[in-house]
C-alpha positions, -999 to +999 in steps of 0.1 A: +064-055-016+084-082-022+113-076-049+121-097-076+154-112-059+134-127-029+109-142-053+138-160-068+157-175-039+123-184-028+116-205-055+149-218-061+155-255-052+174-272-027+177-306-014+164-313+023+191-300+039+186-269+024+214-274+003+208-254-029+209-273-057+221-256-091+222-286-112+195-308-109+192-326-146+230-346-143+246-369-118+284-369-112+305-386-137+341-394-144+339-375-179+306-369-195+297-405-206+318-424-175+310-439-147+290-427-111+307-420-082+289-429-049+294-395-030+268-387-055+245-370-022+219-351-040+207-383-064+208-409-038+185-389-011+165-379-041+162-417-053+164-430-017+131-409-009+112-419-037+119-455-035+100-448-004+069-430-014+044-458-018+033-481+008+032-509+004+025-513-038+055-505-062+061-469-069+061-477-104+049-512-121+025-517-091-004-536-117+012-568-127+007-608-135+037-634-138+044-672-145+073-694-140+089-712-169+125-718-187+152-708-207+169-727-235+204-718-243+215-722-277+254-726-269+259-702-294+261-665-311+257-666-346+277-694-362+306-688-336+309-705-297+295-679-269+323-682-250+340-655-273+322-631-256+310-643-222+317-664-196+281-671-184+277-701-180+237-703-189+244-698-221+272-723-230+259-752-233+231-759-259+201-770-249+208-761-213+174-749-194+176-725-171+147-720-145+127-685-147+101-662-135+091-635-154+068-607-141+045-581-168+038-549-160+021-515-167+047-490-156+026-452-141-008-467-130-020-483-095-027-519-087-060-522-097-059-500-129-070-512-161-046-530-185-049-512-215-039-475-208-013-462-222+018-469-208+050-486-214+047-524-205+074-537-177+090-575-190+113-584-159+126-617-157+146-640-130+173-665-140+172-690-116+211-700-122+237-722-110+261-690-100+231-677-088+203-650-098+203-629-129+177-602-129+170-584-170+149-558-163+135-536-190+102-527-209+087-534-237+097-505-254+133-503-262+144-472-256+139-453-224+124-410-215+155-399-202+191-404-198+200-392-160+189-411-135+186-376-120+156-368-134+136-401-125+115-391-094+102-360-117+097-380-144+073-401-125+061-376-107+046-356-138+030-385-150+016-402-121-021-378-108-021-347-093-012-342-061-041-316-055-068-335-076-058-369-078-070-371-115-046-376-143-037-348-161-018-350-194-008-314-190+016-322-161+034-349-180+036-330-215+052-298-190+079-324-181+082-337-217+083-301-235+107-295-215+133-324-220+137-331-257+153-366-256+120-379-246+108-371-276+117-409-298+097-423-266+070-399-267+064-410-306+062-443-297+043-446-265+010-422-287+012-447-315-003-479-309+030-495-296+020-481-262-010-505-259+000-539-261-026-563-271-013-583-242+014-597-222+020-625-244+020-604-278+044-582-269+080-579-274+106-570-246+141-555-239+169-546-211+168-513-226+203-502-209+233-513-223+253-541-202+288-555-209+296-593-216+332-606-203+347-636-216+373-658-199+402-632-203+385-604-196+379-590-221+341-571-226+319-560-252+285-539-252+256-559-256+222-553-254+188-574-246+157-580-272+129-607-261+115-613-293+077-632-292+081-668-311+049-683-320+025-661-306+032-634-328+032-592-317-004-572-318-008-537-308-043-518-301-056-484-311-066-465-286-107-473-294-096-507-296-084-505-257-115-483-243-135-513-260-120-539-239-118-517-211-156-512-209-158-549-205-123-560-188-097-539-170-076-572-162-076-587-195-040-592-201-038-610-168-067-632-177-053-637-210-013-651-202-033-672-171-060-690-195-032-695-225-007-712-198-035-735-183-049-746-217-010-755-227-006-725-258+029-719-234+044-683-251+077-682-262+098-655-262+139-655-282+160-639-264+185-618-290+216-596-280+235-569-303+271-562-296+293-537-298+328-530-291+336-516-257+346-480-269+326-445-274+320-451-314+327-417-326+314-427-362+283-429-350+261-392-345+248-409-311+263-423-278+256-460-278+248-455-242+223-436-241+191-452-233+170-427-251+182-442-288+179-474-304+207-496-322+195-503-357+192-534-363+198-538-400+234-523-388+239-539-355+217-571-359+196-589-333+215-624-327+196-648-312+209-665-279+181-687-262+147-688-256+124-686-230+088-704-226+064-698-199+043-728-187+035-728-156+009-703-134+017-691-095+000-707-073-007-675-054-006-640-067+007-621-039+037-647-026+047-650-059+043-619-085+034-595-057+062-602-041+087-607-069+113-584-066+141-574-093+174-553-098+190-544-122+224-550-100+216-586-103+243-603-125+261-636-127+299-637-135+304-630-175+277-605-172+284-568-162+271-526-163+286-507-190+285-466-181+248-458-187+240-434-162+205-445-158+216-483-159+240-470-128+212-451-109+187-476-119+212-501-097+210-483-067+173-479-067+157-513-079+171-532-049+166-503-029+130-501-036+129-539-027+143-536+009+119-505+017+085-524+001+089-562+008+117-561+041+154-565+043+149-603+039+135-601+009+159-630-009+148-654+016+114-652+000+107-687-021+105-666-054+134-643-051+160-666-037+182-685-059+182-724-064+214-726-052+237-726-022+234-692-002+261-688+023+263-650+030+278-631+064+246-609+068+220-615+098+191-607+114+165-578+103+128-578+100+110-612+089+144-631+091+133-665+081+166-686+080+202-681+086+223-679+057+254-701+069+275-728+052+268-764+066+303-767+079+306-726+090+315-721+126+279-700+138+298-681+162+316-666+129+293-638+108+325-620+090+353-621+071+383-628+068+382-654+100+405-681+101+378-697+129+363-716+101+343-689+088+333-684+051+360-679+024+362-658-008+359-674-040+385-683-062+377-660-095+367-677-124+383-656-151+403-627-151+382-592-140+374-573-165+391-538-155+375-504-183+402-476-173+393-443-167+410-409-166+390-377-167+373-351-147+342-360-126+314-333-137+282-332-137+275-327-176+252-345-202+267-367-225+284-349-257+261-364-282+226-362-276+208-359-307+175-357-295+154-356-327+168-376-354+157-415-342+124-402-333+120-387-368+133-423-385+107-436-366+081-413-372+090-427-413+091-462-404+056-465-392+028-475-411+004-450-424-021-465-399+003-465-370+010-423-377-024-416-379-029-429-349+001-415-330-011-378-343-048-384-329-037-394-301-013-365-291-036-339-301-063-353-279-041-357-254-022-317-259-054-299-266-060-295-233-023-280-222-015-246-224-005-230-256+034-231-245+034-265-240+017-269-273+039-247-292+074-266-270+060-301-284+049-289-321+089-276-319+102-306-308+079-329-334+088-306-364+127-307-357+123-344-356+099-344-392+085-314-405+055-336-414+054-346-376+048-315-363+029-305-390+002-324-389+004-323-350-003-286-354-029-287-378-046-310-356-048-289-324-059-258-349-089-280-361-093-290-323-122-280-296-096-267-271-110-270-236-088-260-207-113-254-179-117-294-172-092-312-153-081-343-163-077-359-199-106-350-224-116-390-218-122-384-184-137-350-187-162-372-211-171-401-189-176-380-161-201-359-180-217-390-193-217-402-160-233-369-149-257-372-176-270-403-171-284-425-151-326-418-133-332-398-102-340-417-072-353-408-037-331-427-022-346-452+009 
């Protein structure tokens, strides 16, 4: 009979190398809110395999639609020069356009999925600049499920289908949610109707991580990223709003930014930053980097920077916004990463994910290579398409430093910006978490319509998870309102509980209907 102990070292986990691992929710940090270290093994096979589980569509943000356009700097932040803050030079110079491509997503669901499930909404966009390419990718939520990158590749994997039954099953991903509390503010907003966006254009957008900006001495602040829509306005669905449209159209946000562009209603989109000063911020009762909260606005306000319009379609889907890739590594001098820890994994795995699914080359390709001189030392690899050498480099030179007439480093434009560090490198969570209390402000700050909505839509969505995972959830909505989790309880008490179906209750319907109706044939 096998005892208790063998039970548990068969079940405990360990990396491929058989390596157990004993902590499997952190990444290595200097100090608990500091930077990554590279030796980080575990999370970079973890991440490295995952970027490598999909061939060839996107692990995540697979379904997706684009257009090309421009950004307008406005040469300054509030009433004061730009320069104060950062040295980039896109947004110096008022009036200045900046070439883009921006790229819409649905973040969980496959290629040809229908555009109005819930899910968060990708907004990534390319800077086409003169140092260069700038890549801000975010959502357009603005806040994020987790804080570690650690905990990505389960994250995904709990909501992505069953790897037995290929269905959907809301259980799975309210098992991983139950069980990680600071996905709770997310959780509240993707059930309201803020996780169906009426559309691509209607929606808003943001970098979600927190960067740095580094003037000419420098010197850095915290800053982060808000798309805000112009004229177009924002709209959000209920959830019988989307199965509506879906009955009719399961590409209608596609359809909808393509017709707008070619009848000339371009969207416009300001692009607003909030800043902070380049320090922990101990008066506040969260860690401003921790992707999982929100800055308030009415305390940190939204200053608008620029804005972007979009008027122009690809002229083919797959060489352009199939093949679009982004990283959030991708920054131009005066931009730079603060400490996030999902900001620093996301870096790794964004370009990563782009070598694996499109090729090594992929900045050769017309939509991710930048509009400006490319002189690099690296050759060859799969679907080379040009060298990248200097007009005047000797060809028989691919490194550096050469004094053969090879390449030359730059002469720096400002002085580096250099944080200093001095603490222990641990693998903790970040001091501050305070999982619960932005969710609950939330949670108040909807409208009575929006609420109802969020509570239908988690109780259809829990009553088919096992009582534990109910009970984990009703714990975590109550401790962020008691009026949350109230009426979240109530609402699975009053509900037909049904957990012999697989699937989401939807799905358990439509395939009843589907069993249901219909005539009998004999077939020929």
């Amino acid at each position: 009979m096998e005892t208790m102990d063998n039970h548990n070292q068969e079940m405990t986990l360990t990396n491929r190398q058989g390596h157990p691992i004993s902590d499997n929710q952190n990444i290595r940090t200097i100090g608990n809110r500091g930077p990554s270290t590279l030796e980080n093994y575990h999370y970079i096979e973890k991440i490295s395999h995952f970027d490598r589980e999909r061939i060839p569509e996107r692990v995540v943000h697979a379904r997706g639609a684009g257009a090309h356009g421009y950004f307008e700097a406005y040469g300054k932040l509030g009433n004061g020069p730009i320069s104060t803050y950062t040295r980039a030079k896109l947004f110096q110079e008022a009036g200045k356009q900046t070439p883009v491509f921006v790229r819409f997503s649905t973040v969980v669901h496959g290629n040809y999925s229908p555009e109005t499930f819930r899910d968060p909404r990708g907004f990534a966009t390319k800077f086409y600049t003169e140092d260069g390419n700038w890549d801000l990718v975010g959502n357009n939520l603005k806040i994020f499920f987790i804080r570690d990158p650690l905990k990505f590749p389960d994250m995904v994997h709990a909501f992505k289908p069953d790897p037995v039954t290929n269905l959907q099953n809301p259980e799975k991903m309210f098992d991983f949610v139950s069980n990680s509390p600071e996905a709770t503010h997310m959780i509240t907003f993707l059930f309201s109707p803020w996780g169906i966006p009426a559309n691509y254009r209607q929606m808003q957008g943001s970098g979600v991580n927190t960067y740095k900006w580094v003037n000419q001495d420098g010197q850095a602040v915290l800053v982060k990223y808000h798309w805000e829509p112009l004229k177009q306005g924002m709209k959000n669905l209920t959830q019988k709003e989307a199965e509506g449209i879906q009955a009719k159209n399961v590409s209608h946000a596609t359809q909808d930014l393509y017709e707008a562009i070619e009848r000339g209603e371009y969207p416009e989109w300001e692009l607003c930053v909030q800043i902070l000063s380049d320090d922990e911020h101990p008066e506040l009762d969260f860690d401003p980097l921790d992707p999982t909260k929100l800055w308030d606005h009415e305390q940190f306000p939204f200053l608008p920077v620029g804005k972007m319009v979009l008027n122009k379609n690809p002229e083919n889907y797959f060489a352009e916004v199939e093949q679009a890739a982004f990283g959030t590594g991708v920054l131009v001098d005066g931009l730079d990463f603060s400490d996030d820890k999902l900001l620093q994994g996301r870096t790794f795995s964004y370009s990563d994910t782009q070598r694996y699914r499109v090729g090594t080359n992929y900045l050769q390709l017309p939509i991710n290579a930048p509009k400006t001189r490319i002189a690099t030392n690296q050759r060859d690899g799969q679907m080379t398409i040009m060298v990248d050498r200097a007009p005047g480099q000797n060809p028989h030179v691919n490194y550096e430093p050469s004094s053969l007439g090879g390449l030359k480093e730059a002469v720096p434009s400002g002085k580096e910006h250099q944080p200093m560090y001095n603490d222990k490198l641990v693998r903790e969570k970040i001091s501050r978490t305070n999982d619960f209390k932005q969710a609950g402000d939330t949670y108040r700050k909807f409208e009575d319509w929006e609420r109802d909505e969020l509570i239908a839509n988690l109780v259809n969505a829990l009553k088919i998870c096992k009582p534990m995972i109910q009970s984990k959830m009703i714990e975590h909505f109550t401790k962020a309102d008691p009026d949350y989790g109230r009426r979240v309880s109530e609402g699975l008490t009053q509900a037909n509980v049904d957990s012999t179906h697989l699937g989401s209750t939807s799905e358990r319907d439509g395939a009843e209907i589907a069993e249901n109706s219909g005539k009998r044939t004999d077939g020929y």
